[in-house]
C-alpha positions, 0 to 999 in steps of 0.5 A: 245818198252817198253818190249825192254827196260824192260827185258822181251825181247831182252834188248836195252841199251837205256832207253825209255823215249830217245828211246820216245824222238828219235822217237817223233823226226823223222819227219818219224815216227809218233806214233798214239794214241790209241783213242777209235777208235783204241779200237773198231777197236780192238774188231772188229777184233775177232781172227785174232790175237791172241797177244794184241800189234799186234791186237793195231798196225794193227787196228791203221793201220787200223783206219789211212789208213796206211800200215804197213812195218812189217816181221811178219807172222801172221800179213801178213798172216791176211791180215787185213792191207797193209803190205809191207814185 
């Protein structure tokens, strides 16, 4: 979400503290946070994943039993968490 509105990527209109504010809103979403839990997850995991923010969000997945509504191929094909794709 933050790369979405800092540039680096395709640029959203929104700023993202109401883009935060959105999401924080919607009784749908819930946004995890990254607890130490999540960070050992992380390391545990090894090379299944190359990027960072993939490895943060399957092992928050992971420590929550959630499964994840992604069409990202390298997080389908690690098959470290429930996808629906």
């Amino acid at each position: 979400m933050a790369l979405l509105t800092s540039g680096l990527r395709p640029r959203l209109e929104a700023h993202i503290d109401d883009i935060a504010e959105t999401l924080r809103q919607n009784d749908l979403i819930e946004m995890p946070p990254i607890t130490m839990e999540v960070a050992r997850e992380v390391a545990a995991m090894g090379d299944a994943l190359r990027d960072p923010m993939d490895r943060v969000i399957v092992a928050t997945a992971r420590v929550h039993g959630l499964c994840l509504l992604t069409s990202d191929e390298r997080i389908i094909d690690s098959r470290l968490v429930p996808v629906i794709d």
